[in-house]
C-alpha positions as a Markdown table, in Angstrom:
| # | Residue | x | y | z |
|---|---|---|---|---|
| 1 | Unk | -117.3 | -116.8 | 72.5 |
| 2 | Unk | -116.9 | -118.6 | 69.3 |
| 3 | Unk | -115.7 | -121.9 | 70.0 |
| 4 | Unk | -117.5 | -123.6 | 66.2 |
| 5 | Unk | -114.2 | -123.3 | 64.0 |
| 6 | Unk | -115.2 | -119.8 | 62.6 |
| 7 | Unk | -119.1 | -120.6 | 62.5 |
| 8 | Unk | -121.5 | -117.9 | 63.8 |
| 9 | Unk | -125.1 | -116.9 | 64.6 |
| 10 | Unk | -126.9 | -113.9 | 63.9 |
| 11 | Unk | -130.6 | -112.7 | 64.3 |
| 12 | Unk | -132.7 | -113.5 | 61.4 |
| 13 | Unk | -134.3 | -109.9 | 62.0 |
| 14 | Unk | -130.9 | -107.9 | 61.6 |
| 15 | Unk | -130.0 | -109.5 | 58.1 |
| 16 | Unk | -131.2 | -109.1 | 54.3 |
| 17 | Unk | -130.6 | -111.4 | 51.9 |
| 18 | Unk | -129.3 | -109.5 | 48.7 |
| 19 | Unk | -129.6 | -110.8 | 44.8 |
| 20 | Unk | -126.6 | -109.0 | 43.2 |
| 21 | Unk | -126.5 | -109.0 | 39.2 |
| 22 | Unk | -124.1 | -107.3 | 37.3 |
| 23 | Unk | -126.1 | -106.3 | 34.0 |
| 24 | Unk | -126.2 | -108.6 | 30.7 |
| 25 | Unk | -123.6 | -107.8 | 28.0 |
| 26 | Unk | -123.4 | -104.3 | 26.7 |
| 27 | Unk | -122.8 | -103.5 | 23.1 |
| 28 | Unk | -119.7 | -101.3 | 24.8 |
| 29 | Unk | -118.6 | -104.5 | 26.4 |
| 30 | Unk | -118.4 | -106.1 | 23.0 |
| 31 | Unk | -116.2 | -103.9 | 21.4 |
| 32 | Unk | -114.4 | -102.9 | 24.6 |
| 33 | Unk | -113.5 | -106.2 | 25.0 |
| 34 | Unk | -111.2 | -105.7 | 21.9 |
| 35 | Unk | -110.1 | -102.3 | 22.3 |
| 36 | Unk | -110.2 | -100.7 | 25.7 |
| 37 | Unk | -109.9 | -97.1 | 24.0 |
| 38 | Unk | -113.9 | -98.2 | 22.8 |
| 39 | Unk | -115.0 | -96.7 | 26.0 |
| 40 | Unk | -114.1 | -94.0 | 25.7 |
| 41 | Unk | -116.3 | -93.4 | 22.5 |
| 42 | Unk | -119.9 | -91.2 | 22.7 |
| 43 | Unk | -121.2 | -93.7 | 20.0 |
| 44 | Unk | -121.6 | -96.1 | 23.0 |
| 45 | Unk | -123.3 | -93.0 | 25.2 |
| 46 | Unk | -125.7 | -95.1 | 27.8 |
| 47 | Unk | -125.1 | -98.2 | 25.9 |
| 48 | Unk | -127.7 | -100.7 | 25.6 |
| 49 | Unk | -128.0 | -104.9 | 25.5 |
| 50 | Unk | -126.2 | -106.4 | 22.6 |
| 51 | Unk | -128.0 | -109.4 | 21.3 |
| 52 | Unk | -126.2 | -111.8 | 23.7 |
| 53 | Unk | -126.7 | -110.0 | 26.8 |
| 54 | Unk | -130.5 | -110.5 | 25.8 |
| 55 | Unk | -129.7 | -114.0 | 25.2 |
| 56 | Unk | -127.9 | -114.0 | 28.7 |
| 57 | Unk | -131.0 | -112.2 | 30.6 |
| 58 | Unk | -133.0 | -115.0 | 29.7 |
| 59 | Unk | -130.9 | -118.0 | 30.4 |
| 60 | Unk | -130.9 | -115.5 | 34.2 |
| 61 | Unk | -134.7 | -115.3 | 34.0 |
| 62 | Unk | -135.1 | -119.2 | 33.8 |
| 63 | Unk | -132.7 | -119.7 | 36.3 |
| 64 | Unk | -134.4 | -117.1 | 39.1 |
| 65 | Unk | -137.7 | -118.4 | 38.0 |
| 66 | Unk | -136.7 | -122.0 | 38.6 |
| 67 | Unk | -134.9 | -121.5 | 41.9 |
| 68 | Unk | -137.7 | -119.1 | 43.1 |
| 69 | Unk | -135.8 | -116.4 | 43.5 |
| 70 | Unk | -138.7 | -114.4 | 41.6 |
| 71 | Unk | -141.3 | -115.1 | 43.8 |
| 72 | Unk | -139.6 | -114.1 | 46.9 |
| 73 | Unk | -138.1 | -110.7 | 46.3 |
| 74 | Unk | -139.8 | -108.2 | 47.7 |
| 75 | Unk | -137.7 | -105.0 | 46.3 |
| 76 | Unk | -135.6 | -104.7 | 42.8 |
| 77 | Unk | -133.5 | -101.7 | 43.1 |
| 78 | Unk | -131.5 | -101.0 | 39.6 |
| 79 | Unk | -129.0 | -98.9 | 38.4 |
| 80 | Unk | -130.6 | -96.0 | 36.1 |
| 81 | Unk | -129.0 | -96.5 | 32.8 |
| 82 | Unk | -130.3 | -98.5 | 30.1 |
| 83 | Unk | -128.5 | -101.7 | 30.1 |
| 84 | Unk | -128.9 | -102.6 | 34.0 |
| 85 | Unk | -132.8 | -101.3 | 33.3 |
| 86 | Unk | -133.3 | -104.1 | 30.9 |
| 87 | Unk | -131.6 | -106.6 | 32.7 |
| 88 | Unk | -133.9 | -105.6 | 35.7 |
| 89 | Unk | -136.9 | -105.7 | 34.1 |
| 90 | Unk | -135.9 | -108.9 | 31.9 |
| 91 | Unk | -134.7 | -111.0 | 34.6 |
| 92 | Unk | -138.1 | -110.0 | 37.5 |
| 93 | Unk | -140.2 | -108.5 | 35.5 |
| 94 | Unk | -143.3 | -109.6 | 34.2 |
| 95 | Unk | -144.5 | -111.9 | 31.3 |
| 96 | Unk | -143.8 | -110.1 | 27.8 |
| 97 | Unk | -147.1 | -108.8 | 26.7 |
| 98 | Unk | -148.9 | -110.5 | 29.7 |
| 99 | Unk | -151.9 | -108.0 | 29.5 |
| 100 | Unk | -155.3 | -108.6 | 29.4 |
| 101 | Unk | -158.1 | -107.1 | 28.4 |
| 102 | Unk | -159.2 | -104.6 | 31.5 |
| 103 | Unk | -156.0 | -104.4 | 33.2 |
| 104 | Unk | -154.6 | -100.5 | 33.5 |
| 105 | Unk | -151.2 | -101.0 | 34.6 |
| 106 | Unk | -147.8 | -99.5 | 32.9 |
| 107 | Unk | -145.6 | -101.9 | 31.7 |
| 108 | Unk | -141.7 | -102.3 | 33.3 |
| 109 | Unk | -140.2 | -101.9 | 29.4 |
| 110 | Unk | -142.2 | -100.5 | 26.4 |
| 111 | Unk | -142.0 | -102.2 | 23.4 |
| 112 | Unk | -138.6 | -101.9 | 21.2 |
| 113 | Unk | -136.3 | -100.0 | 24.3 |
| 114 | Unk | -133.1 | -99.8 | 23.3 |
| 115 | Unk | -133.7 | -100.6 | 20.0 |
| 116 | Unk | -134.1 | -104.1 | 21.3 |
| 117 | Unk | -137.0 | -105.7 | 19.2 |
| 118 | Unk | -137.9 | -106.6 | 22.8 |
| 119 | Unk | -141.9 | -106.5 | 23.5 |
| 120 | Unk | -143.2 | -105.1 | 26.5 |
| 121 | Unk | -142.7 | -106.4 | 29.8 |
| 122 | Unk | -145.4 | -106.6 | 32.5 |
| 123 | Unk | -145.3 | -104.8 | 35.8 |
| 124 | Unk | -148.2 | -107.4 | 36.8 |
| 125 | Unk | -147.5 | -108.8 | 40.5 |
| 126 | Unk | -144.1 | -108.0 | 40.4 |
| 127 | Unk | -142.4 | -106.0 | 43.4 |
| 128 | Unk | -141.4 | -102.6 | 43.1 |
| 129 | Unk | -138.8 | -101.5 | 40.9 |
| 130 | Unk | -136.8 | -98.5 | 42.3 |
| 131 | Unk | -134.1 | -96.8 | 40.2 |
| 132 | Unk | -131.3 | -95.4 | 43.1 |
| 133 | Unk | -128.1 | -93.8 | 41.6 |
| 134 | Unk | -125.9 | -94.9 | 44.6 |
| 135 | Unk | -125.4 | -98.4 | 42.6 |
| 136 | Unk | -124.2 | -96.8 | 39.2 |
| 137 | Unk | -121.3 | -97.6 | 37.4 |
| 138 | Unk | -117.7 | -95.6 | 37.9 |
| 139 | Unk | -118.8 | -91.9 | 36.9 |
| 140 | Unk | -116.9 | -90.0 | 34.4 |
| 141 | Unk | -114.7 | -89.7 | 31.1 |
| 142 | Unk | -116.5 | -93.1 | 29.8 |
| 143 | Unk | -119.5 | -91.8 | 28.0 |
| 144 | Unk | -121.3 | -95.7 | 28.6 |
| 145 | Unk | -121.6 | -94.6 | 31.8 |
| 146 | Unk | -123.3 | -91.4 | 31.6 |
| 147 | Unk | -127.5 | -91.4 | 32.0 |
| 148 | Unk | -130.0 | -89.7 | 29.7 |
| 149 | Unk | -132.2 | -87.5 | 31.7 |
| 150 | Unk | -135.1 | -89.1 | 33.5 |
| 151 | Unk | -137.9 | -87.6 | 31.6 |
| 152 | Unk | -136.5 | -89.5 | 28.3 |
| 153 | Unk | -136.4 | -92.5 | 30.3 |
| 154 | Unk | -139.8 | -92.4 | 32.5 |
| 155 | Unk | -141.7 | -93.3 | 28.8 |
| 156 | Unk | -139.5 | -95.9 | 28.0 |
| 157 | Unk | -139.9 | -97.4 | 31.7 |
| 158 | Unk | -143.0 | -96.3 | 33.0 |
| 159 | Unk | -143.6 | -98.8 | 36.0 |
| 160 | Unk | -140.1 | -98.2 | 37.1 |
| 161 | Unk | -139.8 | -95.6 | 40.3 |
| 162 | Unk | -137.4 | -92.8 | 39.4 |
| 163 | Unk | -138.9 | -90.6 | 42.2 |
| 164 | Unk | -135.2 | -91.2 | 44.4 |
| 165 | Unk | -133.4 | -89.2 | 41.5 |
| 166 | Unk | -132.5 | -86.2 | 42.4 |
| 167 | Unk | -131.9 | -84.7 | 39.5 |
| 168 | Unk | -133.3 | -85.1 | 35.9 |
| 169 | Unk | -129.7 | -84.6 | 33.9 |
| 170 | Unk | -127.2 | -86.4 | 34.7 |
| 171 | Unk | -125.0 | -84.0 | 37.2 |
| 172 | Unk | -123.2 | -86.9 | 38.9 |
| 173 | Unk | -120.7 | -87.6 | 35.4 |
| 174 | Unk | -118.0 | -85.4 | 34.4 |
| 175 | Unk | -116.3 | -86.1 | 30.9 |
| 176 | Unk | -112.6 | -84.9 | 32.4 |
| 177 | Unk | -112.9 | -86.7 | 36.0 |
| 178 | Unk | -113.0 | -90.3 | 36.5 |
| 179 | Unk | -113.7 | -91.5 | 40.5 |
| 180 | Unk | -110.9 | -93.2 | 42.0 |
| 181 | Unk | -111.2 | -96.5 | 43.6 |
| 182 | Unk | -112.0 | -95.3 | 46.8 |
| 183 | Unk | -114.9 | -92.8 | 45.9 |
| 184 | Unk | -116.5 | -96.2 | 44.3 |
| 185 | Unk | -115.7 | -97.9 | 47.6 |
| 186 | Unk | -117.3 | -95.0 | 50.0 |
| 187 | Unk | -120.6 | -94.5 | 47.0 |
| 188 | Unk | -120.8 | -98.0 | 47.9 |
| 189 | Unk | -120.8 | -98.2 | 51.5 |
| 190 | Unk | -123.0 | -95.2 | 51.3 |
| 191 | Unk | -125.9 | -97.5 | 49.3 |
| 192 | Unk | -125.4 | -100.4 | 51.5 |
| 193 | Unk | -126.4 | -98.1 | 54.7 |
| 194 | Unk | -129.3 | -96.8 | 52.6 |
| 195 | Unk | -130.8 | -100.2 | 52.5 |
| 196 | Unk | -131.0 | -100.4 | 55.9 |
| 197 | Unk | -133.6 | -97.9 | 55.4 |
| 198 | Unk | -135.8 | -100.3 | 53.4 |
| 199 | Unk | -138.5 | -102.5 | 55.4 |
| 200 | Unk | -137.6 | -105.0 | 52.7 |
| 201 | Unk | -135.5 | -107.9 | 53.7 |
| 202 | Unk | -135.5 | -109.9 | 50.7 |
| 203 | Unk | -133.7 | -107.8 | 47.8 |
| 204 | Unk | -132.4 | -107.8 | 44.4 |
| 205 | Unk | -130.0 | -105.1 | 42.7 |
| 206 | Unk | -129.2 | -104.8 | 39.7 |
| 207 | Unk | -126.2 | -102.7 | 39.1 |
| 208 | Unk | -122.2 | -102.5 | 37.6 |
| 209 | Unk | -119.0 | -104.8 | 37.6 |
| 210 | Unk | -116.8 | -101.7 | 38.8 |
| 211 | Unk | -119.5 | -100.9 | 41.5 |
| 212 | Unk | -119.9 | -104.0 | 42.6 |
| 213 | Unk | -116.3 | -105.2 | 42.5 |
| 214 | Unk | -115.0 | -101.8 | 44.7 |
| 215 | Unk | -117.9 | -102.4 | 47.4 |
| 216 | Unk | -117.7 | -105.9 | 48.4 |
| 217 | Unk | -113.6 | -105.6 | 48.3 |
| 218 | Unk | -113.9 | -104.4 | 51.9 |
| 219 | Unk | -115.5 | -107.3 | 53.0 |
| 220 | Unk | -114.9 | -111.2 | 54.0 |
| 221 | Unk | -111.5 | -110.0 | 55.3 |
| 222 | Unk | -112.7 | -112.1 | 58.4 |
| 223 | Unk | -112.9 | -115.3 | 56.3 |
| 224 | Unk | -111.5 | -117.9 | 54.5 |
| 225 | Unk | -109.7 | -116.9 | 51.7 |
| 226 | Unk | -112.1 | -118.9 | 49.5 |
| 227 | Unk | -115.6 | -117.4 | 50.8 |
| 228 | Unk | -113.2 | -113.9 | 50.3 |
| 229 | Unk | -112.8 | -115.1 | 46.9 |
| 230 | Unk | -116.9 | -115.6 | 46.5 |
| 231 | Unk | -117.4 | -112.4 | 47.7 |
| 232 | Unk | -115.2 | -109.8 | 45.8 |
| 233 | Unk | -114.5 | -112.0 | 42.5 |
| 234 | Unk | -115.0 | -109.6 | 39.7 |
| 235 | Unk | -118.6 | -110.2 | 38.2 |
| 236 | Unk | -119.5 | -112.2 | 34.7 |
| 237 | Unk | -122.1 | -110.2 | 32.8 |
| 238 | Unk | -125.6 | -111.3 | 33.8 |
| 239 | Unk | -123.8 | -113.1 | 36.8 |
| 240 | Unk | -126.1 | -113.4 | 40.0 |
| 241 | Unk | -124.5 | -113.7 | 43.7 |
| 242 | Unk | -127.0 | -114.3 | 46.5 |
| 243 | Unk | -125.3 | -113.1 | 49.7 |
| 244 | Unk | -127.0 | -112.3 | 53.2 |
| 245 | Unk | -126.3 | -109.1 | 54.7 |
| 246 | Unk | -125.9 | -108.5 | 58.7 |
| 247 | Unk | -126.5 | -105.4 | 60.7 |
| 248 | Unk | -123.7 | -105.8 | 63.4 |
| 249 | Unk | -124.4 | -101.7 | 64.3 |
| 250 | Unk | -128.0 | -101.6 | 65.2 |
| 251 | Unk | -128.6 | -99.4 | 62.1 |
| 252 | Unk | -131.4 | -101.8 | 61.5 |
| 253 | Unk | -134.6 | -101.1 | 63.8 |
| 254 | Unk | -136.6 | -103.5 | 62.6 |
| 255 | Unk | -138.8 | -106.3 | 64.7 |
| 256 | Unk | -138.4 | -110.0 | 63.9 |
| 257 | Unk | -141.3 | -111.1 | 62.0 |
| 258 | Unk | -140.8 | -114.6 | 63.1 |
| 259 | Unk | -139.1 | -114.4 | 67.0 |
| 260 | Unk | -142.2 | -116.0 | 69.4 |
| 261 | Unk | -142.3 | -114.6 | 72.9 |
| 262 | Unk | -143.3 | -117.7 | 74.6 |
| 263 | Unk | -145.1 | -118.0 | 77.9 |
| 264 | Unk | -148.7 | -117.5 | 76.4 |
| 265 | Unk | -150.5 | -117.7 | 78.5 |
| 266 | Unk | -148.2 | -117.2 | 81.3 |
| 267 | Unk | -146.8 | -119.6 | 83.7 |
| 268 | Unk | -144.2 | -121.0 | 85.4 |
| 269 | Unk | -140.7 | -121.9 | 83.4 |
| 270 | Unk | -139.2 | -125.1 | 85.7 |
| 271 | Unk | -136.3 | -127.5 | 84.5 |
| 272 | Unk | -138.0 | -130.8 | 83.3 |
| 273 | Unk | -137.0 | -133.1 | 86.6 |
| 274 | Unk | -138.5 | -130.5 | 88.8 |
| 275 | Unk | -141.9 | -130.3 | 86.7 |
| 276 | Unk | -142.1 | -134.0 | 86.6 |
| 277 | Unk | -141.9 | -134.1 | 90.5 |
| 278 | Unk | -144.1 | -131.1 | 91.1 |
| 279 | Unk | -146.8 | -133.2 | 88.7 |
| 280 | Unk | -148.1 | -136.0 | 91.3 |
| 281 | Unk | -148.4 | -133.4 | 94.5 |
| 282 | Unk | -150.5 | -131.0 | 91.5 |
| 283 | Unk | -152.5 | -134.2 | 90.7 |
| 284 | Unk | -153.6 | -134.4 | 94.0 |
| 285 | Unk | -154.4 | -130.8 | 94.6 |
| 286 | Unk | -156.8 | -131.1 | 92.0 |
């Protein structure tokens, strides 16, 4: 029965709380911005960061660092093509160049990806980093959408998990065929049932305006139009949405980590008036 004006309660235990980022500025978004035709050019093939989205990563970075969103993830999963890799790895990564002497870990980001200037970013005592190619941009015709092959980018990215991709090319784009709304829509609900797979319950994804744009469109349909609006409003570049996500199915099979059983040690459960009469004939029993 919901009789709290269209508030609800829901298990802790059967909801994630998602970090959704659509990537920093492309250098395809620059000059698609002023003629759409420019994305459908192969000089823009897996574009990278332009100088602003860089610029824009790291206003993000501040931001998730002072909010401490940073410290709580417990899972990045990112979009494999270039520009949402550096965003990821900008925005929760690790310290540039925050080795020491001794430490034997691979870095998020080598030096210089992307033609970038960028040093290396850290991997140190950051969550995993898991590349999944459910979360990709629109496939097909535009050639900024289309992956290298994973062995050219495990160098570039060594502490980034690639071991979900399938396949080293890139199969998934075609340069004639272009998915329709709807195939973006289904990828999408696809990816969202996968992360019901994950133990992880804290999450951030780092992934495409398209993408994201077609999968939350089929939801808040239940709400008011302005928490609709907050939901399925296209995406800013290096724009971050914090949403929880519910399990209404069961999908999820996880225990609460938090839910107390009570009655330990074990004992009677009595309303309060009875207990407090109960107490002076116990007192004397004793």
């Amino acid at each position: 029965m919901d009789s709290t004006g269209g508030q609800s309660l829901y298990p802790l235990h059967r909801c994630k709380t998602l970090h959704l980022v659509r990537h920093a500025q492309g250098i395809h978004n620059v000059e698609g911005e002023k003629n759409h035709d420019a994305y459908l050019s192969y000089d823009f093939f897996d574009a990278q960061l332009s100088p602003l989205g860089w610029k824009q990563l790291h206003n993000l970075r501040k931001h998730v660092q002072a909010c401490g969103i940073s410290k709580s993830i417990d899972l990045v999963i990112v979009s494999p093509l270039l520009r949402t890799m550096q965003t990821a790895v900008g925005v929760f990564g690790g310290e540039a160049e925050a080795y020491t002497d001794g430490v034997n870990v691979p870095p998020l980001m080598v030096a210089n990806t992307g033609n970038s200037g960028h040093p290396a970013i850290s991997s140190l005592n950051r969550p995993p980093f898991v590349a999944v190619e459910l979360c990709r941009e629109r496939l097909g015709v535009h050639p900024c959408d289309k992956r290298q092959s994973i062995r050219e980018y495990r160098p570039l990215f060594p502490a980034i998990d690639f071991s979900l991709v399938e396949n080293d090319d890139d199969i998934l784009w075609k340069p004639d065929i272009r998915e329709t709304n709807e195939e973006v829509a289904d990828r999408g609900q696809k990816f969202l049932k996968w992360l019901w797979t994950r133990e992880e319950k804290e999450i951030a994804i780092v992934t495409h305006s398209g993408f994201l744009f077609h999968t939350l469109s089929s939801f808040g349909n239940d709400c008011h139009p302005i928490v609709k609006s907050e939901i399925c409003a296209n995406f800013a570049n290096c724009e971050l949405r914090s949403m929880v996500f519910i399990d209404r199915s069961m999908m999820g099979s996880a225990s609460s980590t938090t839910n107390y059983p009570g009655k330990i040690p074990n004992g009677l459960d009595l309303p309060s008036d009875v207990a407090t009469e109960k107490l002076p004939e116990e007192g004397l029993a004793n």
